[in-house]
C-alpha positions as CSV (number, residue, x, y, z in Angstrom):
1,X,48.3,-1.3,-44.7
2,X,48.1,-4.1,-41.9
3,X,44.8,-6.1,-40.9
4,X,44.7,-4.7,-37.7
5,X,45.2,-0.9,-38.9
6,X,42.4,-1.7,-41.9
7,X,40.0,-3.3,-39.2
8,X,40.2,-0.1,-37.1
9,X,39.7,2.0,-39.1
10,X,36.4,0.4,-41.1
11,X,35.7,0.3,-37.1
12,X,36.1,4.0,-36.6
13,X,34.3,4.9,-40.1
14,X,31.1,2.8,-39.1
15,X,31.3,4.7,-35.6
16,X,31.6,8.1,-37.6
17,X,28.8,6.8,-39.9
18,X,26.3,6.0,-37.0
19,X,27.3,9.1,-35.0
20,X,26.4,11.2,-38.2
21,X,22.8,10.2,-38.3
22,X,22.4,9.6,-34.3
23,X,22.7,13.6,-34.5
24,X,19.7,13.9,-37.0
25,X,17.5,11.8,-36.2
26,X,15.0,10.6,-39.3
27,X,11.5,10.8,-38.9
28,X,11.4,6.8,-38.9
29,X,13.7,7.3,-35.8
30,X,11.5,9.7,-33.9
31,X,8.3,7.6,-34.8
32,X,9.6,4.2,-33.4
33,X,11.1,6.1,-30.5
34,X,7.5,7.5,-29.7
35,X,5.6,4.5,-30.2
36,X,8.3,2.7,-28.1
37,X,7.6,5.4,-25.1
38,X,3.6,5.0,-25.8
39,X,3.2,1.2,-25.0
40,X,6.3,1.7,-21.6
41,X,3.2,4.2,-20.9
42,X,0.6,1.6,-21.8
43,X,2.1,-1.4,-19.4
44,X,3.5,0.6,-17.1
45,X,1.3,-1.3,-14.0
46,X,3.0,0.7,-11.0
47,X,1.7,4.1,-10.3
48,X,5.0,4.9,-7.5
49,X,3.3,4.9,-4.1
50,X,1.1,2.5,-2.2
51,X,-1.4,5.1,-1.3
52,X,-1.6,6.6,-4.5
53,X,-2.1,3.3,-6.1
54,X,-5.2,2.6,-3.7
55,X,-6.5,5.8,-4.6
56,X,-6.2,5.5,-8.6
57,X,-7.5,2.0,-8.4
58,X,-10.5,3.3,-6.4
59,X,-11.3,6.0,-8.9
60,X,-10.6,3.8,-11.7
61,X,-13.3,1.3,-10.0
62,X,-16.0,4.1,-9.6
63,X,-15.6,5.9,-13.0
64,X,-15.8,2.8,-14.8
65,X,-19.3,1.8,-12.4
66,X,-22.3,3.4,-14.1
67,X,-24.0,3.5,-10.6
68,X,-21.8,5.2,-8.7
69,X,-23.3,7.8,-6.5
70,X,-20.8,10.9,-6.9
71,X,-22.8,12.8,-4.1
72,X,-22.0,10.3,-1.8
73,X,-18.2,9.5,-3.0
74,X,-15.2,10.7,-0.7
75,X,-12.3,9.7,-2.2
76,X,-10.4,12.8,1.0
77,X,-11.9,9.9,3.7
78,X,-9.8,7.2,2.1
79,X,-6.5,9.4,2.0
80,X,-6.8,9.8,5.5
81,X,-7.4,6.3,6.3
82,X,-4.5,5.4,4.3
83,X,-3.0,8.4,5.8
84,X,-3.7,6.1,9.2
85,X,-2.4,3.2,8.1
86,X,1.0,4.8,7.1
87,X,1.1,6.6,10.2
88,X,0.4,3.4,12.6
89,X,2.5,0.9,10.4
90,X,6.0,3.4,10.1
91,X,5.6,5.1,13.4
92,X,3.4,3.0,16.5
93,X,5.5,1.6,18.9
94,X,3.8,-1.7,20.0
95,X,4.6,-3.4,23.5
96,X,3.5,-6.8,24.0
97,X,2.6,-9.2,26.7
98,X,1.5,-13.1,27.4
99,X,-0.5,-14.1,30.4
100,X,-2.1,-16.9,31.2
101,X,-4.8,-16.4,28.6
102,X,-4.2,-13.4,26.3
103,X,-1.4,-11.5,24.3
104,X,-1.8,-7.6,25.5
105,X,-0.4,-5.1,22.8
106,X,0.4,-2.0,23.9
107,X,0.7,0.7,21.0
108,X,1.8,4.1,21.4
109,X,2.5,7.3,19.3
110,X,2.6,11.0,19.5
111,X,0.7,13.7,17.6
112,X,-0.8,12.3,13.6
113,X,0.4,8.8,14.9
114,X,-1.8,8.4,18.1
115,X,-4.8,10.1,16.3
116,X,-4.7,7.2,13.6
117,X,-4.4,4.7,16.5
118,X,-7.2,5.8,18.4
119,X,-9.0,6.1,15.3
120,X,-8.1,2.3,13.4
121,X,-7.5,0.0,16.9
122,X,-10.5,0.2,18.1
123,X,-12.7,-0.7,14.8
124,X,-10.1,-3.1,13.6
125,X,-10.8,-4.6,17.3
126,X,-14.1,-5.0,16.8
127,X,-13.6,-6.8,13.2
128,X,-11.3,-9.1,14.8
129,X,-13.8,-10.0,17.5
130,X,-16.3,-10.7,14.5
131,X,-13.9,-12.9,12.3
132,X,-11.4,-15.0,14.2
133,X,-12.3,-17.6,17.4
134,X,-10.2,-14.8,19.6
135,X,-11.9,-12.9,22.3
136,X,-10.6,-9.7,21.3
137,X,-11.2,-5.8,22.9
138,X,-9.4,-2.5,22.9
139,X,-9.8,1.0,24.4
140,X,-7.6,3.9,23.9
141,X,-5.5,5.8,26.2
142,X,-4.0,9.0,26.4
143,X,-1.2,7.7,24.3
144,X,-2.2,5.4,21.7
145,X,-4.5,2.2,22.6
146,X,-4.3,-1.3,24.4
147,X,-5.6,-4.6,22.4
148,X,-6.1,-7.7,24.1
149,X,-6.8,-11.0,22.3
150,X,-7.5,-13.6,24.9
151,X,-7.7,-17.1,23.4
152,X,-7.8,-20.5,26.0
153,X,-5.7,-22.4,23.4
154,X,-1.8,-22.3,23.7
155,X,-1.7,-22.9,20.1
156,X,-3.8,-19.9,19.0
157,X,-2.2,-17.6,21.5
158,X,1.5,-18.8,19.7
159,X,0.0,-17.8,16.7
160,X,-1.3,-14.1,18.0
161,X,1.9,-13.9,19.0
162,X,3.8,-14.8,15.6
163,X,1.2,-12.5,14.1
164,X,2.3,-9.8,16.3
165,X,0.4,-6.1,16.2
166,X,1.0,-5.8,12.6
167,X,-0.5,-8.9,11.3
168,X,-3.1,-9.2,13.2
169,X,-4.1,-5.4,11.8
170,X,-3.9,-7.3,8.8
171,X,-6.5,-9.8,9.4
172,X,-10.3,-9.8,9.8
173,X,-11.8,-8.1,6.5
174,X,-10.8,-7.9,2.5
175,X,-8.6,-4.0,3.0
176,X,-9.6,-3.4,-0.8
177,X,-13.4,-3.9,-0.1
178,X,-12.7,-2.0,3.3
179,X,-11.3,1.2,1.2
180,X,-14.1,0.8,-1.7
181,X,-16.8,1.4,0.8
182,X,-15.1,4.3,2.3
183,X,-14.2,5.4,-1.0
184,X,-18.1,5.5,-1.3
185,X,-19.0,6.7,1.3
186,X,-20.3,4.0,2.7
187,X,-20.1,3.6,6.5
188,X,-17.2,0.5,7.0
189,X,-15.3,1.6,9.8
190,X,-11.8,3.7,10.2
């Protein structure tokens, strides 16, 4: 027999071999396999979805806190706030404007999208005016809502500006705090 015909074929008999006893599988096999599957389970750290993740993190905060007040806990007041935050992050159209003094954003949405505007703008308006050197108000309107930051310096209205809408939403109080509270049901805000 050649080398290359022997070689081939001890190949093919160790592929028949393991074949053989991929198809029964010894108890040995299923017991690693299963412990193998329990710690992927174990440091898995990412439950899939944003939301969700905020949600299981805030349960896992109040079942593990011995003084949590379950009479008073609303974990349905933070889906819809995160509900909001989806809504206004995916779907608000945002116009903006400079004058002189201030950066104007105009946002605007229809149906579930203007209701979480009107609802997070004007609080988050009111937090901004509380934690940053800007001058900042909003009122809704019968599509959405108008923020104005007014700032005298050119340097601070650049940086509104680089901000933009969406990071200045971002600004103003610690969000995980923010959606502890309201998983609470402690008055914090939309």
């Amino acid at each position: 027999m050649k080398p290359t015909v022997t070689v081939v074929a001890a190949m093919a008999c160790a592929l028949a071999a393991h074949v053989a006893t991929a198809e029964e599988p010894s108890s040995a096999h299923v017991g690693h396999h299963a412990m193998m599957m329990k710690q992927a389970a174990d440091g898995a750290t990412e439950p899939g979805q944003g939301a969700f993740a905020a949600i299981a993190e805030a349960v896992r905060i109040l079942q593990a806190d011995p003084d949590t007040d379950w009479s008073r806990v609303s974990i349905d007041r933070l889906r819809e706030h995160l509900v909001d935050m989806d809504e206004v992050t995916l779907h608000a159209g945002v116009a903006t404007e400079e004058t002189d003094d201030r950066v104007v954003f105009r946002i605007t949405g229809a149906g579930r999208t203007r209701q979480a505007i009107q609802s997070m703008v004007p609080t988050h308006a009111a937090v901004l005016a509380e934690n940053t050197p800007w001058k900042v108000t909003a009122e809704r309107t019968e599509d959405g809502a108008v923020m104005t930051v007014r700032s005298e310096d050119a340097g601070e209205r650049q940086r509104i500006r680089a901000l933009g809408f969406f990071g200045m939403m971002t600004l103003g109080h610690s969000h995980p705090l923010h959606h502890m509270m309201m998983a609470r049901g402690m008055r914090h805000g939309s």
